[in-house]
C-alpha positions in Angstrom: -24.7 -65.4 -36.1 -22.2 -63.2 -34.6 -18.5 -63.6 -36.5 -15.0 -63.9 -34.4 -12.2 -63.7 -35.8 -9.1 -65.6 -35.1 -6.4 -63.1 -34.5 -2.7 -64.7 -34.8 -0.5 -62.2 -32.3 2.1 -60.7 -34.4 5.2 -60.5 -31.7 6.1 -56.6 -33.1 2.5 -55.4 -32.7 1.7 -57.0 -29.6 5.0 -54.9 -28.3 3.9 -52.0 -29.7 0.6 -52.4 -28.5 1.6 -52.7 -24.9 3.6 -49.8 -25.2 0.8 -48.0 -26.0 -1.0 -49.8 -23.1 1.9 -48.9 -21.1 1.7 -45.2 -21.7 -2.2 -45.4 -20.8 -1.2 -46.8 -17.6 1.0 -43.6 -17.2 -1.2 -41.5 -17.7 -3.3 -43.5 -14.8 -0.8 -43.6 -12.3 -0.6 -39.5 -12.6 -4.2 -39.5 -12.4 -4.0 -39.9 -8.8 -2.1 -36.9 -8.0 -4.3 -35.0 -10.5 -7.8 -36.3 -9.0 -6.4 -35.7 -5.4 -6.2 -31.9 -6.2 -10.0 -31.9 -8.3 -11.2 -33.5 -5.1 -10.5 -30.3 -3.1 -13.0 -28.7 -5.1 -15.5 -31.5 -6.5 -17.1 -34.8 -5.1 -16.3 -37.9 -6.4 -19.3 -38.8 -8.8 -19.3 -35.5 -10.1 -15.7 -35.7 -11.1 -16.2 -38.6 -12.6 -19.0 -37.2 -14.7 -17.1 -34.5 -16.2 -14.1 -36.9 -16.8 -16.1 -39.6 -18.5 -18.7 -37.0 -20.2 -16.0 -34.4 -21.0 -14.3 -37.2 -22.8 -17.2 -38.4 -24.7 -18.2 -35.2 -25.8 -14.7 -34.1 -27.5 -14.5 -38.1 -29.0 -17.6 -37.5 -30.9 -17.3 -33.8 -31.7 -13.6 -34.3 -33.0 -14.7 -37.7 -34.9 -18.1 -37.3 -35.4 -17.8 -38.6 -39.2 -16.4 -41.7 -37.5 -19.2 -42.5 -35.4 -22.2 -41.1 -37.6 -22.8 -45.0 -38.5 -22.8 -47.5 -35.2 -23.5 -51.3 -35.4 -25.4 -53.0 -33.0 -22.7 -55.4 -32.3 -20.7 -52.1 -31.3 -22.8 -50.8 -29.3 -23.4 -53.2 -27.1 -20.1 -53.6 -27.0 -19.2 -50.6 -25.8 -22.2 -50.2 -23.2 -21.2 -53.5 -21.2 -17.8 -52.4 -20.9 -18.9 -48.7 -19.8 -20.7 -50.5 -17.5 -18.1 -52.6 -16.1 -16.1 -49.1 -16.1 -19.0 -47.3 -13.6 -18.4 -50.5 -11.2 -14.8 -50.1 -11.4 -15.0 -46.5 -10.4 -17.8 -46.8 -7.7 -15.8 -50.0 -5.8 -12.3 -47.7 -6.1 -14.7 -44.9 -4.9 -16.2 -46.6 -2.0 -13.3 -48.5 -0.8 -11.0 -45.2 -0.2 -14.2 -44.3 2.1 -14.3 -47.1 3.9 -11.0 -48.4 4.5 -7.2 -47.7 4.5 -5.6 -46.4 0.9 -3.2 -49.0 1.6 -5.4 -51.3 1.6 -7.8 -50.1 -1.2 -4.6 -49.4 -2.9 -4.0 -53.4 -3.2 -7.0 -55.3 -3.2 -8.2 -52.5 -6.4 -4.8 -53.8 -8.0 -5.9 -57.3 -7.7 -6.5 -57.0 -11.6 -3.5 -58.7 -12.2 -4.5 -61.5 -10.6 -8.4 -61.9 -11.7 -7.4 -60.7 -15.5 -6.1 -65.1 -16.3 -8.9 -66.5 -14.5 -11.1 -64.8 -16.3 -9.5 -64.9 -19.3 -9.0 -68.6 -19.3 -12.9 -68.7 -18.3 -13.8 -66.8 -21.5 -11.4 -67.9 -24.1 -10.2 -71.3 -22.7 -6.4 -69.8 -23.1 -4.1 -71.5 -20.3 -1.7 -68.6 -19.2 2.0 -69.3 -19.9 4.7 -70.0 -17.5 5.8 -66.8 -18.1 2.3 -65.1 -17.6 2.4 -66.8 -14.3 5.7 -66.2 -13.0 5.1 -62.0 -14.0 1.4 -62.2 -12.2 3.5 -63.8 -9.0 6.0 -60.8 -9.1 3.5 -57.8 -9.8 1.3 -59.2 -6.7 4.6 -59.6 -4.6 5.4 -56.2 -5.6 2.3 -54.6 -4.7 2.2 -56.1 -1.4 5.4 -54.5 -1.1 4.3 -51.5 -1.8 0.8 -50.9 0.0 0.6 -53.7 2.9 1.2 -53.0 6.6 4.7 -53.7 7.8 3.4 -57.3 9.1 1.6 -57.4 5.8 -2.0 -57.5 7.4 -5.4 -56.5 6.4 -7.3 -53.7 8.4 -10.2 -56.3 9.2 -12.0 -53.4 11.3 -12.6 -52.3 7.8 -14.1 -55.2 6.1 -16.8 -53.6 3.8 -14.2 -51.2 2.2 -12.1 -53.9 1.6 -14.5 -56.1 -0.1 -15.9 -52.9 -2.4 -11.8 -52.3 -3.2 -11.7 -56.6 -3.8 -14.7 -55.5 -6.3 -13.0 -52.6 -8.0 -10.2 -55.1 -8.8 -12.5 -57.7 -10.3 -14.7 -55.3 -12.1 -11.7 -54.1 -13.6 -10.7 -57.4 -14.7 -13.6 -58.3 -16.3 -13.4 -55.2 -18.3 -10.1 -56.0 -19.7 -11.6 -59.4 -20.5 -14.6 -58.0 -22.2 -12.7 -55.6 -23.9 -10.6 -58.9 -25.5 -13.6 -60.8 -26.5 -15.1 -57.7 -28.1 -11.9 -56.8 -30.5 -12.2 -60.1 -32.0 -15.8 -60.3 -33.2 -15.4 -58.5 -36.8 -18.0 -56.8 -36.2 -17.2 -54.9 -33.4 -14.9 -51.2 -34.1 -12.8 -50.8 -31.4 -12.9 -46.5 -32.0 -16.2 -46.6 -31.8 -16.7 -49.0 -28.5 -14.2 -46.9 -26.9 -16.2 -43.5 -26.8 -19.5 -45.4 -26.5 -17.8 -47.0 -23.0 -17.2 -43.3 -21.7 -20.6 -42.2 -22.7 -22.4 -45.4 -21.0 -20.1 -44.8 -17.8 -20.5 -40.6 -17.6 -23.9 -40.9 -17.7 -24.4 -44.1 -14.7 -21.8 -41.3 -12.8 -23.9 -38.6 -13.4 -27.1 -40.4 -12.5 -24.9 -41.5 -9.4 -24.1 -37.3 -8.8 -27.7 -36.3 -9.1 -28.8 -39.0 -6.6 -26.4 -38.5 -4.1 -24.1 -35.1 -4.7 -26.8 -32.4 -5.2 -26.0 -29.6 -6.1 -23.6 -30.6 -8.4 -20.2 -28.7 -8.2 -18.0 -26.9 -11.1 -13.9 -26.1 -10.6 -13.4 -23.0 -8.9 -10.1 -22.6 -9.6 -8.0 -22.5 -13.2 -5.7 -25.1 -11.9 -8.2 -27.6 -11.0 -9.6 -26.7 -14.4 -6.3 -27.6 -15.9 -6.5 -31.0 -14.0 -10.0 -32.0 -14.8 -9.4 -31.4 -18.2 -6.1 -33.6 -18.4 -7.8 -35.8 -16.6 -10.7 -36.4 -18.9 -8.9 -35.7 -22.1 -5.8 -37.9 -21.6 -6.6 -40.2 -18.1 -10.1 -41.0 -19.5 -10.6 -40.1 -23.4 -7.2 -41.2 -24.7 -6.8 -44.0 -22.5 -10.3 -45.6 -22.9 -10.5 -45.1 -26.3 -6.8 -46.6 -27.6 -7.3 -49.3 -24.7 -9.2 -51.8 -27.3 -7.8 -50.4 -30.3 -4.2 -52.2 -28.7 -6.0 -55.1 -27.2 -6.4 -56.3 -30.9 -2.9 -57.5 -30.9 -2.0 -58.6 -27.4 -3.3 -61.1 -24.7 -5.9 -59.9 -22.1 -2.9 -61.2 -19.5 -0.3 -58.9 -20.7 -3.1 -55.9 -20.1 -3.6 -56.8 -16.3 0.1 -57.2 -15.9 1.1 -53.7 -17.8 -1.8 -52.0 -15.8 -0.4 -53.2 -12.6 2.3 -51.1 -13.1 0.1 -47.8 -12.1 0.8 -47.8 -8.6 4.6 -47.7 -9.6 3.7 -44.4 -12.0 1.8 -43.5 -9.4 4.4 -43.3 -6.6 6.7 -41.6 -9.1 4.6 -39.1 -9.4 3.8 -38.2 -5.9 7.4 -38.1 -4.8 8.2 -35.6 -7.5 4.7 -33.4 -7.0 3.4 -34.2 -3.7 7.2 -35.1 -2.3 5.7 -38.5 -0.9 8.7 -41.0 0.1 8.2 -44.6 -0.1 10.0 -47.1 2.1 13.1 -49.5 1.0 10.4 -51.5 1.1 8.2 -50.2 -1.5 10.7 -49.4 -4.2 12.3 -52.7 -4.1 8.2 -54.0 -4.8 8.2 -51.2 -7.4 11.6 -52.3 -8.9 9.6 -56.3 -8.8 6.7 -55.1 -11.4 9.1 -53.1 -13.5 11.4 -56.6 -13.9 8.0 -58.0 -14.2 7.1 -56.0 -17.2 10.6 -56.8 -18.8 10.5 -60.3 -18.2 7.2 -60.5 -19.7 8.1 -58.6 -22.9 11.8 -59.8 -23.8 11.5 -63.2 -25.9 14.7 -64.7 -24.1 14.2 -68.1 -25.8 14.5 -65.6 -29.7 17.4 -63.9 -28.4 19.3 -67.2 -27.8 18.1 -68.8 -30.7 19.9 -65.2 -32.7 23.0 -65.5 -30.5 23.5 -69.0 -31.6 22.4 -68.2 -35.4 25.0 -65.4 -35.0 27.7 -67.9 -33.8 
């Protein structure tokens, strides 16, 4: 019978662990700039391949000791959330096809809102007041941010929008997955991490070889540069010290944190693609980032020190 354990949050680890989370989400929101210039020279499934495979490949070589010996438990593990990964992808994928980035842009950052449902589904853990008041500002925000100015939906583009809807569910559930996982003792986190980006390179390189024939290599040393970053720190890094920080915080905290990549995101294309956001969108960027702050700071501790201090 498969063993969960009961882990009790310790308050300095789960902040360190969303840091960590934090700088995975970073690393995301430059992603966009970085996959926007690989784009020029690859299609998307291909790219994705090399990111996911490329990342794989230099977990296993540079660990291999580590994963010479993989339970079952792991392994499955790790293959349902690679899975969940490839829809995440595909949906984020599709909807940029087939309907407006600001749209896309939004519905695939619906994470934030999915990531309590489900988590309350799976683990029967009611999210805070807190939770819910941070989940109300990162979705205000984001509206902000990436609605029209009369803060419609393009309905002309329907079927983009629902595979965008997707790629913020699928997401979701990954984050969930990822939760349950890191609690049964039998499960490494290491080792699910690099079996996620093996199960999700090779779905996108099935995906390639099915629709993206003949499949395209970077011409050019700077798109080298970016595919590389991109699958070392974007996709190896990131996927791998994702679970390895879930351990010690809540599943709710991870949707919130990683609905600050849009913000990272913008940041990074007005300082290397000289985008300019409205007033508009940086007072919904300044909403997530109080968000994030509000989440973390333990107001109800630091009154109880001021008055032990008095």
């Amino acid at each position: 019978m498969k063993k969960e354990v009961s882990v009790q949050i310790d308050r300095k680890q789960e902040v360190r662990a969303d840091m960590m989370l934090l700088l995975i989400t970073l690393f995301w929101g430059v992603s966009y700039y970085l996959m926007n210039v690989s784009l020029t020279e690859l299609s998307t499934f291909t790219l994705n391949a090399y990111r996911f495979l490329g990342a794989f490949a230099v977990a296993v070589i540079g660990t291999f000791p580590k994963m010479r010996k993989i339970n079952r438990e792991t392994f499955f593990a790790g293959a349902a959330v690679g899975v969940a990964l490839s829809f995440v992808y595909t949906g984020a994928t599709l909807g940029v096809q087939y309907t407006t980035l600001s749209n896309s842009a939004f519905l695939c950052s619906t994470t934030v809102f999915f990531t309590p449902i489900l988590d309350f589904l799976f683990f029967r853990r009611k999210p805070s007041k807190k939770i819910i008041v941070a989940v109300i500002l990162c979705i205000v925000g984001i509206s902000l941010m990436t609605l029209k100015e009369d803060f419609s939906f393009n309905m002309a583009h329907l079927k983009g929008d629902l595979f965008s809807l997707g790629c913020g569910f699928a997401y979701a559930v990954d984050i969930v997955l990822t939760s349950r996982a890191v609690r049964n003792a039998r499960v490494e986190p290491y080792q699910m991490g690099v079996i996620s980006l093996g199960a999700c390179g090779a779905i996108m390189l099935v995906l390639a070889l099915a629709t993206e024939m003949p499949l395209a290599h970077p011409r050019t040393a700077f798109v080298w540069g970016a595919v590389i970053f991109l699958s070392l720190f974007c996709t190896g890094i990131a996927f791998i010290v994702q679970p390895i920080a879930q351990q010690y915080t809540e599943a709710s905290h991870v949707g919130i944190i990683f609905s600050l990549e849009p913000v990272f995101a913008g940041i990074t294309a007005f300082f290397l693609a000289h985008e300019v956001l409205t007033v508009r969108g940086y007072i919904g960027e300044a909403l997530m980032i109080f968000a994030l702050l509000y989440m973390e700071i333990d107001f109800g501790g630091a009154k109880l020190n001021r008055r032990r201090k008095g």
